[in-house]
One Martini backbone bead per residue (centre of mass of N, CA, C, O) as a GRO file, in nm:
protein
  131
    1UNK     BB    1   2.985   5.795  15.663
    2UNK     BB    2   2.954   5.597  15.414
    3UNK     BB    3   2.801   5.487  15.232
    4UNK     BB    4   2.682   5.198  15.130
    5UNK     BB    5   2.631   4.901  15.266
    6UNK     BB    6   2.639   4.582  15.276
    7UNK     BB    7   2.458   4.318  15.485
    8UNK     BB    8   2.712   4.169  15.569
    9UNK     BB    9   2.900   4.432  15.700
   10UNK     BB   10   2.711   4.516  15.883
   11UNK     BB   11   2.650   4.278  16.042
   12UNK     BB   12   2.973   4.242  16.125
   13UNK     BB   13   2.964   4.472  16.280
   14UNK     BB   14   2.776   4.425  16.485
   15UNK     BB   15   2.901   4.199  16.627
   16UNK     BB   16   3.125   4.343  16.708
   17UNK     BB   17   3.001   4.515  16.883
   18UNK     BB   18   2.863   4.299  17.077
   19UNK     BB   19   3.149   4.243  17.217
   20UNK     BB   20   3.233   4.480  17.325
   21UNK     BB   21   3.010   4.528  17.511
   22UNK     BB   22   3.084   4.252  17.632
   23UNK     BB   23   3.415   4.258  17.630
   24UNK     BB   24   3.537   4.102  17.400
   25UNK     BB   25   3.766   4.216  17.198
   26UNK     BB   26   3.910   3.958  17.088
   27UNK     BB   27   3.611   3.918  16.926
   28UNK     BB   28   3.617   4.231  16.756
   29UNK     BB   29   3.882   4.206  16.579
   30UNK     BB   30   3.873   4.030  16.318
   31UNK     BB   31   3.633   4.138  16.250
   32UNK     BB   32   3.741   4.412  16.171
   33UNK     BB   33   4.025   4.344  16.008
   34UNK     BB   34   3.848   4.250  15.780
   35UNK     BB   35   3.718   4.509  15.688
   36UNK     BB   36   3.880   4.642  15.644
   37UNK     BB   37   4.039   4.495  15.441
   38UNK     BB   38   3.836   4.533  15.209
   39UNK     BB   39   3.783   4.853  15.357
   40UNK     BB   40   3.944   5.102  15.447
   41UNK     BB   41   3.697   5.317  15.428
   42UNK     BB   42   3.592   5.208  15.694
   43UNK     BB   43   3.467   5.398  15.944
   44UNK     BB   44   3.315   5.246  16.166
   45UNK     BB   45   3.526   4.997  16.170
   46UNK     BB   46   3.777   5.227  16.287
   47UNK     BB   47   3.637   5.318  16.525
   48UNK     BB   48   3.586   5.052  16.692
   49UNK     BB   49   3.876   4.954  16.631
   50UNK     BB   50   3.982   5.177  16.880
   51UNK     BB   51   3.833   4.980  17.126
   52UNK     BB   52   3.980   4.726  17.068
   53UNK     BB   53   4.189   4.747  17.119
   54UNK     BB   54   4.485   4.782  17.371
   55UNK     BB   55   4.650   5.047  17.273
   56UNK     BB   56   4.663   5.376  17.223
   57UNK     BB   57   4.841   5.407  16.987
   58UNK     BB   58   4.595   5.235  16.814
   59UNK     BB   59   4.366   5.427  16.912
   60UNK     BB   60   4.504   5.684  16.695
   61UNK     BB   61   4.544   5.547  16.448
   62UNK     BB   62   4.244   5.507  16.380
   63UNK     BB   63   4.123   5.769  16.435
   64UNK     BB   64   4.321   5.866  16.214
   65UNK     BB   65   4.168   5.712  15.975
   66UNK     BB   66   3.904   5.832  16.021
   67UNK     BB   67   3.990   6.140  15.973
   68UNK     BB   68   4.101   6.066  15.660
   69UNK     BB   69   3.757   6.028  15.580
   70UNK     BB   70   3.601   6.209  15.814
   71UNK     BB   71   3.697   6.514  15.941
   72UNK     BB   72   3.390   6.572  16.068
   73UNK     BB   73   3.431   6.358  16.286
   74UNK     BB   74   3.358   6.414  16.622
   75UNK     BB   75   3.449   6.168  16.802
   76UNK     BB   76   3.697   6.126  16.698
   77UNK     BB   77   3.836   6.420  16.764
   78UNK     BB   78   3.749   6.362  17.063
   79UNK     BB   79   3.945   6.150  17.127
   80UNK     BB   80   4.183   6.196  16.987
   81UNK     BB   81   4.226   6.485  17.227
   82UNK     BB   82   4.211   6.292  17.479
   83UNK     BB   83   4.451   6.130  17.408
   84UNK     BB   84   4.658   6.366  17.396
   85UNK     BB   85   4.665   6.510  17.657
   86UNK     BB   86   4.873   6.376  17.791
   87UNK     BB   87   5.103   6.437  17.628
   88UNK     BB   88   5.103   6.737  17.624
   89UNK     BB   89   5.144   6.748  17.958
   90UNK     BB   90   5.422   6.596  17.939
   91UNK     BB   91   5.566   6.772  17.747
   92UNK     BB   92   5.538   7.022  17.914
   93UNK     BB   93   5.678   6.932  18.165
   94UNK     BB   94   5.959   6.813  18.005
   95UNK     BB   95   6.027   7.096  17.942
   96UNK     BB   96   6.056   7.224  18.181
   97UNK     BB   97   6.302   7.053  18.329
   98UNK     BB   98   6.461   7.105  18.110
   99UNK     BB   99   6.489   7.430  18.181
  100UNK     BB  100   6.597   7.367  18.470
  101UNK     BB  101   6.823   7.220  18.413
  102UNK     BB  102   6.995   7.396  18.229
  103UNK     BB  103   6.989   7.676  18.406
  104UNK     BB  104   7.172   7.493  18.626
  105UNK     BB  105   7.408   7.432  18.480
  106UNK     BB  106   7.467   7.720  18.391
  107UNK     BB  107   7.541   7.772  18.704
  108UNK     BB  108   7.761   7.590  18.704
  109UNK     BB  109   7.932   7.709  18.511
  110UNK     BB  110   7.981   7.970  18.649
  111UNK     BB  111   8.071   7.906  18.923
  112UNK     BB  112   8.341   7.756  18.810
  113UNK     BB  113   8.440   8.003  18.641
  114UNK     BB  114   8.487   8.186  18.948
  115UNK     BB  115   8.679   7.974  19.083
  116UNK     BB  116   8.906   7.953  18.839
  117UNK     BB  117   8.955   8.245  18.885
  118UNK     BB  118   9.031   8.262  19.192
  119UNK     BB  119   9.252   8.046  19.172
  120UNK     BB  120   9.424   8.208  18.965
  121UNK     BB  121   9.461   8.491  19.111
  122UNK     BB  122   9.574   8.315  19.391
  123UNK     BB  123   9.870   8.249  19.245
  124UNK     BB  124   9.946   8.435  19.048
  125UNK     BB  125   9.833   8.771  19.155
  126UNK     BB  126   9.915   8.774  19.514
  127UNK     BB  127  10.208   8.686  19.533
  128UNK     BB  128  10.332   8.943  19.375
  129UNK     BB  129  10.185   9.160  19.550
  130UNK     BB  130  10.376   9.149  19.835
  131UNK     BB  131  10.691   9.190  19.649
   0.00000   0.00000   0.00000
């Protein structure tokens, strides 16, 4: 948390928080962009934008602006870990895929070239062989 702050913007985070709380995230959204439009570096205004927003990669966003204000917030830290890790999880997963794919083609390709080496094989030096 930045130092003080005057008791109107604190008042308005308040109300924010009181939205989210209810469920409220539309009403709690338009208050939370006026505070950062303010002041960037509002670190609490930026936490609670996480919660509020719709969409997974703007509560990244965000979290990633609370820690660019306050690296050591573990909230932010722990969230955005949270929210990583399913991408994490995805990536390696795609990794492997992309693996056995590529693997597979290998040898589909080793393959080809086993049978054209065979069919050339049988073309061309086994008729001469006979003779």
């Amino acid at each position: 948390m930045a130092g003080k702050r005057p008791a109107e913007q604190i008042d308005r985070l308040l109300d924010a928080i009181d939205h989210i709380r209810a469920g409220d995230r539309d009403a709690a959204r338009p208050i939370l962009q006026q505070l950062i439009r303010d002041d960037s570096n509002f670190e609490d205004a930026w936490l609670w934008m996480s919660v509020a927003v719709e969409h997974v990669d703007q509560s990244m966003v965000c979290l990633d602006n609370v820690l660019r204000i306050n690296p050591r917030n573990t909230y932010a830290a722990n969230a955005l870990l949270h929210l990583r890790a399913n991408d994490m999880i995805e990536e390696r997963q795609r990794n492997r895929l992309q693996l056995l794919r590529d693997s597979f083609l290998s040898i589909f390709w080793l393959l080809v070239a086993i049978v054209m080496v065979a069919v050339f094989a049988t073309l061309f030096f086994l008729p001469h062989a006979a003779t």
